[in-house]
ZAMARGU-4260 file (C-alpha; in steps of 0.2 Angstrom, whole numbers, plus 5000, padded with zeros to 4 digits):
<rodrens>
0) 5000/5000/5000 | 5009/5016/4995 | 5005/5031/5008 | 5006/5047/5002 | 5018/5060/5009
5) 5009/5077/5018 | 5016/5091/5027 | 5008/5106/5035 | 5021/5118/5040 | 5019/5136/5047
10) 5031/5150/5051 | 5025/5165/5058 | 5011/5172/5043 | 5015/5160/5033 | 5010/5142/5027
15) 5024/5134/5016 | 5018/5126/5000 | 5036/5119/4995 | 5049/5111/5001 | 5064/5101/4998
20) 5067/5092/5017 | 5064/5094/5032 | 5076/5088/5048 | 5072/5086/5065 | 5082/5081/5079
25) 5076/5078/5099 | 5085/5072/5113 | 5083/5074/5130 | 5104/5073/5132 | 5102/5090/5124
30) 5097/5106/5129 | 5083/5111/5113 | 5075/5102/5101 | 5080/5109/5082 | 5072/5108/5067
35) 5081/5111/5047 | 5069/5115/5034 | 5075/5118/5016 | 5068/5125/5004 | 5071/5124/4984
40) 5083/5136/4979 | 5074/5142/4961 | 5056/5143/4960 | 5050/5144/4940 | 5068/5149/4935
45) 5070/5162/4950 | 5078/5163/4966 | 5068/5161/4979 | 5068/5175/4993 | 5061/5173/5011
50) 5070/5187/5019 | 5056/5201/5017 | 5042/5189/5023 | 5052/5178/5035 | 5060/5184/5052
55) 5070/5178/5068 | 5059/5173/5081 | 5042/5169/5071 | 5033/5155/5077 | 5036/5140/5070
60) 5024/5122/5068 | 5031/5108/5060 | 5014/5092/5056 | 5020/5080/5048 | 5012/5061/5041
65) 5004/5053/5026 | 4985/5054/5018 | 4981/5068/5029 | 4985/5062/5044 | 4999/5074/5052
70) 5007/5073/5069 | 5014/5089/5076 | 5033/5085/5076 | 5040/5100/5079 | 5035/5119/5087
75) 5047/5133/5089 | 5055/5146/5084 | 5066/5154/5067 | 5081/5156/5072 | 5089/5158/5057
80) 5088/5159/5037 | 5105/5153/5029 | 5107/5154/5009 | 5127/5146/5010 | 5132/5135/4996
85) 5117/5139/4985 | 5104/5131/4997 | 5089/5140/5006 | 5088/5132/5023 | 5077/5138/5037
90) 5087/5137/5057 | 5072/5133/5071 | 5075/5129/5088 | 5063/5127/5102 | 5058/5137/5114
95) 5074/5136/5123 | 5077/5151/5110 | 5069/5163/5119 | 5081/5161/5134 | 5095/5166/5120
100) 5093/5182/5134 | 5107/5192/5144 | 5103/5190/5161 | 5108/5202/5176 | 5125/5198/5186
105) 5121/5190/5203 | 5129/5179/5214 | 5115/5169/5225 | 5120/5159/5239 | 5111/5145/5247
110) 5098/5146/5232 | 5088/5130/5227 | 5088/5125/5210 | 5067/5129/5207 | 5072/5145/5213
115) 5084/5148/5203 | 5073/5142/5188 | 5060/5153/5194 | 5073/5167/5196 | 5078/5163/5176
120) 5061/5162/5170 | 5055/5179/5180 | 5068/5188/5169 | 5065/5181/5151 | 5044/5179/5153
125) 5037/5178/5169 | 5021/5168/5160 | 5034/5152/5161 | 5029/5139/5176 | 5044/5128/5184
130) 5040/5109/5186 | 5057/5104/5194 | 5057/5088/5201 | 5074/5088/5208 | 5078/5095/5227
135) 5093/5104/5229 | 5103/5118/5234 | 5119/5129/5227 | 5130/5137/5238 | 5134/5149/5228
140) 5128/5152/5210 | 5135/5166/5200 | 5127/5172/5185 | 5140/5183/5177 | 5139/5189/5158
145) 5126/5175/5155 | 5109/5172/5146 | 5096/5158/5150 | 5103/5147/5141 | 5118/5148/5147
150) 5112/5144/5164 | 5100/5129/5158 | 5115/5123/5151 | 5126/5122/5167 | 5111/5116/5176
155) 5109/5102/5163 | 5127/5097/5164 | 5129/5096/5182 | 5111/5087/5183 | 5111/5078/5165
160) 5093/5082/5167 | 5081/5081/5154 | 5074/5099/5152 | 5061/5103/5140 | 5045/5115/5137
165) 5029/5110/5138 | 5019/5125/5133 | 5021/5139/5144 | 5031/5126/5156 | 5048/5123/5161
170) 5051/5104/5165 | 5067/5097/5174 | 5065/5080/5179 | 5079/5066/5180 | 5079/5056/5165
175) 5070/5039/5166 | 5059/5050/5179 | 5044/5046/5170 | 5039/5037/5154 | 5026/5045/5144
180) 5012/5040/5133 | 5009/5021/5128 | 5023/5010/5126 | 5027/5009/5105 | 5030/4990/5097
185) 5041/4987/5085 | 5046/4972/5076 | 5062/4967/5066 | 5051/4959/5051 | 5037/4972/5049
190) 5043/4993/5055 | 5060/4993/5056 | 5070/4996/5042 | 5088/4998/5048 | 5097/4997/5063
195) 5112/4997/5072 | 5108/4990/5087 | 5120/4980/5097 | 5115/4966/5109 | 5124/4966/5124
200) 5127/4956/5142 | 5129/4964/5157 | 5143/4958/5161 | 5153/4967/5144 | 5146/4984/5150
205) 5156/4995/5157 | 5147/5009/5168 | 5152/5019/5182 | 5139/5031/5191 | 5144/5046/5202
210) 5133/5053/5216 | 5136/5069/5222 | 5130/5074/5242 | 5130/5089/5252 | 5135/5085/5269
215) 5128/5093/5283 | 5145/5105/5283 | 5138/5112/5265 | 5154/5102/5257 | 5152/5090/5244
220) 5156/5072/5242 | 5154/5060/5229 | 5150/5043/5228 | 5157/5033/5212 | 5151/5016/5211
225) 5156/5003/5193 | 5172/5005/5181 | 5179/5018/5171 | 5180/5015/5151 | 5161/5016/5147
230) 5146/5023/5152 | 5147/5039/5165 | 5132/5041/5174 | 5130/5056/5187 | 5118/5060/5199
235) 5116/5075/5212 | 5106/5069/5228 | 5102/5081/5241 | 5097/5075/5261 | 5102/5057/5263
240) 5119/5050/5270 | 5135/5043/5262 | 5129/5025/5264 | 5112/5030/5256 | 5121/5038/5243
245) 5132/5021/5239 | 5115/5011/5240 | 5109/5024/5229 | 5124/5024/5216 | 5123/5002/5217
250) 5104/5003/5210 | 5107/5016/5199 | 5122/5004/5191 | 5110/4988/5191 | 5098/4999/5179
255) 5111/5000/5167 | 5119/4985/5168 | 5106/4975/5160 | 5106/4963/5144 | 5097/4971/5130
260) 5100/4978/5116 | 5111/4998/5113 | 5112/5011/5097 | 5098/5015/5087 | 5085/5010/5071
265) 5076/5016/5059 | 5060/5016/5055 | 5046/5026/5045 | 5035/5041/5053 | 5021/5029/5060
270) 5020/5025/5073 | 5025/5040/5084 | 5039/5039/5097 | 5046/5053/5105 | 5060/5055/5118
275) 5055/5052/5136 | 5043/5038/5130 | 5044/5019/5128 | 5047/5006/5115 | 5046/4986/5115
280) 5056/4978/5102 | 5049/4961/5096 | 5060/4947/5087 | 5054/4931/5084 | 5069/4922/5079
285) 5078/4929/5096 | 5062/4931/5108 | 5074/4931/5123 | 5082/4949/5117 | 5064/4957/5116
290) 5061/4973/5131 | 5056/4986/5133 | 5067/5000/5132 | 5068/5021/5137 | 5068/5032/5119
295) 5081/5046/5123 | 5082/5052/5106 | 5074/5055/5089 | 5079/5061/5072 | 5066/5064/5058
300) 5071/5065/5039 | 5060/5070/5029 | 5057/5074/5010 | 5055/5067/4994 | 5061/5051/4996
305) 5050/5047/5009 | 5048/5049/5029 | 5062/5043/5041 | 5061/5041/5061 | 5078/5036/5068
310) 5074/5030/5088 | 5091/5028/5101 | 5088/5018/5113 | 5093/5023/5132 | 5092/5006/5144
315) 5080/4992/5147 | 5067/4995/5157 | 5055/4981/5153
</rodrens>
């Protein structure tokens, strides 16, 4: 049964009619979801110009599917319109663009992280609401010739939180916090095109996960628990002792020391996944590999040639 290819793409005033591709990366390891669109260079023998009707920061929605039925895969904002090398391409990044914003120089002490989001957010829109499920405090913060996303990014570096927006809402949550939606089947024979996936023991895996603690002194300890050469896993823990913290860092490494598979597949647009939600691979020449694992990435292709979702796989959790 061929499908055929639909789009429905908006920036600012505008609904595109054309386009050559369309790219789309999330990840919750990064701080902003980004979108490519590019546009043919020559319409009817002429070049074609954007610049007068297209500007930074204009809204943009990206649906995407086939016969008419479109999933929203994208929403953000333009950041940019390139013509290099005798291509049209269109830069969007979510909303994490509108903390592209200088902030005030302060230094905070004893400042918990939701008020220190709050504190980000009040500057660049106070509409934004803070859904932080971490509980911890800085010392000392200094915000010195920074913008928002600048801090986001330290946050997410110290944290490796998964930090996204949902609407007018600023989420910073653990990865693996939460999985949302329904959990998405795929099977070797029938949706997945390609892969690199890579079945692996626990035993082969090398992982080593680092707890950070305050002690009661307001110094810092961490807790390391696994082997270097792999996987580097950190998490920072406020109000529990150093022998909670190695409890803590122990089942933290059994979650990623697992047998299951590693890497990533492709498959087509349908079904939906996005990062933060769950997939079950099926294989019925090997049904002892088949789990259920955490999606911590997504990269859509999209454009003549059909529709492409490529899904990375964090660890088993099923």
């Amino acid at each position: 049964m061929m499908l055929r290819m639909d789009f429905d793409i908006t920036i600012g005033r505008y609904r595109l009619k054309m386009i050559d591709s369309v790219k789309i990366k999330h990840s919750v390891e990064q701080l902003s979801d980004t979108a490519t669109i590019t546009l043919p260079a020559m319409v009817e023998g002429s070049a074609l110009k954007v610049e007068d009707k297209l500007t930074a920061g204009d809204e943009v929605t990206i649906n995407l599917g086939y016969d008419d039925d479109l999933k929203t895969e994208f929403k953000g904002y333009l950041k940019a319109i390139n013509t290099d090398a005798g291509n049209l391409t269109l830069e969007c990044e979510d909303a994490i663009y509108l903390f592209d914003r200088s902030l005030k120089d302060e230094e905070m002490t004893e400042i918990s992280l939701n008020a220190l989001l709050d504190k980000v957010c009040s500057q660049i829109d106070p509409s934004y609401n803070v859904e932080c499920a971490f509980d911890f405090t800085w010392e000392k913060f200094t915000i010195y010739r920074a913008t928002g996303c600048d801090v986001l990014q330290k946050i997410q570096e110290e944290t490796k939180a998964n930090i996204f927006f949902d609407g007018q809402t600023l989420h910073v949550q653990p990865q693996y916090a939460d999985v949302s939606g329904d959990t998405v089947v795929y099977d070797f024979t029938r949706n997945i095109e390609t892969s690199n996936l890579k079945y692996r023991k626990a035993s082969d895996r090398k992982v080593e996960v680092t707890i950070e603690i305050t002690n009661p002194d307001g110094t810092k300890k961490e807790i390391k628990h696994g082997s270097t050469g792999g996987r580097s896993v950190k998490r920072i823990v406020s109000g529990i002792s150093e022998s909670q913290a190695q409890n803590v860092a122990e089942n933290e490494f059994d979650m990623w020391c697992y047998d299951g598979y590693e890497g990533s597949f492709t498959g087509w647009l349908i079904p939906y996944v996005e990062p933060g939600s769950a997939v079950k691979l099926c294989d019925k020449d090997y049904e002892y590999k088949e789990g259920v694992y955490y999606v911590t990435g997504t990269e859509i292709d999209f454009s003549a040639n059909g529709g492409k979702r490529i899904v990375k796989l964090g660890r088993r959790i099923g």
